[in-house]
N, C-alpha and C positions, 0 to 999 in steps of 0.2 A: 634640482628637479628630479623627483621620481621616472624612472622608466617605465611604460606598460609592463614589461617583464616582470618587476622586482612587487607591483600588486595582484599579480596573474596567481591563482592558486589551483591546480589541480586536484581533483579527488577520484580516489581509486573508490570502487565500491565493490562487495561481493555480487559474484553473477547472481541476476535475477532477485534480487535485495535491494534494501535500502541500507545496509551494513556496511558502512567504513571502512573499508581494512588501510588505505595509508591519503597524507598529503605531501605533494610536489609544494615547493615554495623556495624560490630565491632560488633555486638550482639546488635546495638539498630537498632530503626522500626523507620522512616521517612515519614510523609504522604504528597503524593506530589501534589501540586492544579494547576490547568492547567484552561487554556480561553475554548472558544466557540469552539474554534475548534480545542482542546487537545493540543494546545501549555506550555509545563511548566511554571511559575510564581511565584510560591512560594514553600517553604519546609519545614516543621515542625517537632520537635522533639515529643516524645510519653507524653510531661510536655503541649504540643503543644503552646512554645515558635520558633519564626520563625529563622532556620538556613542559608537557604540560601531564596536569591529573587531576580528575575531579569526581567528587561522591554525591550524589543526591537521595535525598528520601524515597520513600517508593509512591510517593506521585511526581517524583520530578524534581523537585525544588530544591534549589543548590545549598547543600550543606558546606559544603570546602570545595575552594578552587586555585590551583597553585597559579600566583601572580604573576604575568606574562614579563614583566620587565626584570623579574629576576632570571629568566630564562638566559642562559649563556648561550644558546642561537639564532636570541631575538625572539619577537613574539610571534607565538605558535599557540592557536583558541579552535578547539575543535567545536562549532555551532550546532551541530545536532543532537535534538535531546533522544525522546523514546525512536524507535525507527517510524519513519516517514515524517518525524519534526525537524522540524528548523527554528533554532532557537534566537530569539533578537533581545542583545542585552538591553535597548535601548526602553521597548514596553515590557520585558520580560513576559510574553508570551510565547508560545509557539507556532508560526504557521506548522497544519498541519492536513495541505493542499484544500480541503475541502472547507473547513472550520480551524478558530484559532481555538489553541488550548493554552490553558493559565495552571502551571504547574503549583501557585502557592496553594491554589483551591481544588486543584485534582480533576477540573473539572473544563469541557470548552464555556466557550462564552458567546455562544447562538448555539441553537435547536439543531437538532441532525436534520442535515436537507434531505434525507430518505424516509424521513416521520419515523412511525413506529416499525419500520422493517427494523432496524437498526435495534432495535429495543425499546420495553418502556421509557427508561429513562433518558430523555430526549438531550438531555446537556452530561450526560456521565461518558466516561474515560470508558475505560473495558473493566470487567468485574474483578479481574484480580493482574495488578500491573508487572505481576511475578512470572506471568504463564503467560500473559497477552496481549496482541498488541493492534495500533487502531493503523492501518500504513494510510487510508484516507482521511480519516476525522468522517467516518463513514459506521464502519458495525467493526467486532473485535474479531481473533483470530488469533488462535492458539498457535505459537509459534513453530511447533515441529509441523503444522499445516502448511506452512508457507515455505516450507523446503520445495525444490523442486521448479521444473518451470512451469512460467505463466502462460494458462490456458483461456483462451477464447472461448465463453460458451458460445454465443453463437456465431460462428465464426465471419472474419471479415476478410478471406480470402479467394475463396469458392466463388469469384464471379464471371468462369468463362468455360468451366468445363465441368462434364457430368448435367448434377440436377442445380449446378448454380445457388447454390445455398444463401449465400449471403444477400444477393439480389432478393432473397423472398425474405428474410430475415429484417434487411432495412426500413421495412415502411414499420415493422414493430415500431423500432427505434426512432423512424421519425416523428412517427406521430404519438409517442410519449415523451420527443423533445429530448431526446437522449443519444449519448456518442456512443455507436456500435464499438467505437475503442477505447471508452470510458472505462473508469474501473469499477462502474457496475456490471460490465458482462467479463470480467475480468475474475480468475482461481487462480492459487497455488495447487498444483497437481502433483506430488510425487510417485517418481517411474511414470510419468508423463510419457507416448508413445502417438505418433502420428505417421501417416492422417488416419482419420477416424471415418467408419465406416457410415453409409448413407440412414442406417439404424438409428444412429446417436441425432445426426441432424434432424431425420423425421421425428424425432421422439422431441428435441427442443423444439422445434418448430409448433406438433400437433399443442406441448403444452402450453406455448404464447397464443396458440389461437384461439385456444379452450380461455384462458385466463382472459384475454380480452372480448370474448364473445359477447354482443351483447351493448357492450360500452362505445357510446361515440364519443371520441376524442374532443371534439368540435364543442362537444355541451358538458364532456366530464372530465379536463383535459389532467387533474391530478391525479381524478379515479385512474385512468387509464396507466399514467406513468407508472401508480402502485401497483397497477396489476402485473406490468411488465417487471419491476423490480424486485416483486417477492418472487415470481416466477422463478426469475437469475439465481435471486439467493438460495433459494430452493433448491433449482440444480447444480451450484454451488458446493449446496453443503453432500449432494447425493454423488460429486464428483470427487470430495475427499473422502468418501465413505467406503474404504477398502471393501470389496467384495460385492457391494453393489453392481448392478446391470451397467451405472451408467460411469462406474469407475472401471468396469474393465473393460468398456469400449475404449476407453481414454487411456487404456494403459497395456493393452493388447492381452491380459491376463485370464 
């Protein structure tokens, strides 16, 4: 009989990533080497003889994969495909949190639950799987973007001192049915710096109010959601946007 122990697998991951770098298993260390844009490729024992390896095409789909039982320390399967998949041999899909995605077809298999913020094309991967990557099954993102830590546009801290930000921020969120710590109000920010001045919260604040001005929830409750999401994205992309007003609130520059 197996011990909990001996099915226990830990994984290391880069800070503030969904990037691999090693697996714990059976009491030995595995260090795991990944591409440009944190996809797995290889897997090494701690003698750093190579256990497991595998290549796939550039939508995913497994071209070669070294057989687990020829492995001399036992079997070692790293499951993650592009970063933020998790790959299951069994439907050969990938959860990828939001939506599943089908690497023979390039493609998920439901419509992005964010409609057209995400892009026209409602079932497509990101435009080029070389440069980008989807971390929800949500909209793409060029991966030197996603260097850096993960910022809060609006933030969900602020609820006891000064102007209370987050208190005036949640009823957005409520009542577009959305998690303030979802990864719709969620950035990669690089030279990320806090906290951020009451400037930047007025500025997201006055533009969810402007965006939903107008709309009741009650009678337009998807209008509404949209508003608040293109909103995010919006400030999103104006928070990677070196030089911008509302990147160098965020970054003290």
């Amino acid at each position: 009989m197996k011990s909990y122990s001996e099915d226990l697998k830990t994984w290391l991951f880069e800070e503030e990533s969904f990037v691999p770098l090693a697996l714990i298993q059976d009491g030995k260390a595995y260090s795991i080497v990944c591409d440009q844009l944190g996809t797995p490729t290889e897997a090494y024992d701690e003698e750093g003889r190579e256990v497991w390896y595998r290549r796939l095409d550039m939508n995913g789909k497994m071209l070669e994969e070294t057989q687990p039982g020829l492995n001399p320390e036992g079997y070692v399967s790293i499951p993650f495909l592009f970063q933020g998949q998790y790959y299951d041999y069994e439907t050969g899909l990938a959860y990828n949190r939001f939506r599943y995605y089908d690497p023979e077809l390039g493609r998920y298999i439901s419509q992005d639950p964010i409609g057209l913020v995400g892009g026209i094309a409602m079932h497509a991967y990101v435009n080029s799987s070389l440069l980008e990557v989807d971390l929800f099954g949500l909209s793409a993102s060029s991966y030197n973007k996603l260097e850096g830590p993960l910022h809060y546009i609006a933030t969900n801290k602020n609820t006891k001192r000064g102007r209370k930000w987050t208190n005036r921020f949640k009823p957005f969120f409520d009542k577009a049915q959305l998690d303030i710590d979802g990864p719709d109000n969620k950035v990669y920010v690089p030279n990320h710096k806090g906290p951020h001045p009451d400037e930047y919260h007025e500025y997201v604040y006055n533009k969810l109010k402007r965006a939903t001005k107008g709309i009741d929830p009650k009678k337009s409750q998807e209008q509404y959601q949209m508003a608040v999401k293109s909103t995010l994205k919006e400030i999103a992309s104006e928070a990677q946007e070196v030089g911008s007003q509302v990147n160098k609130w965020l970054t003290k520059t």
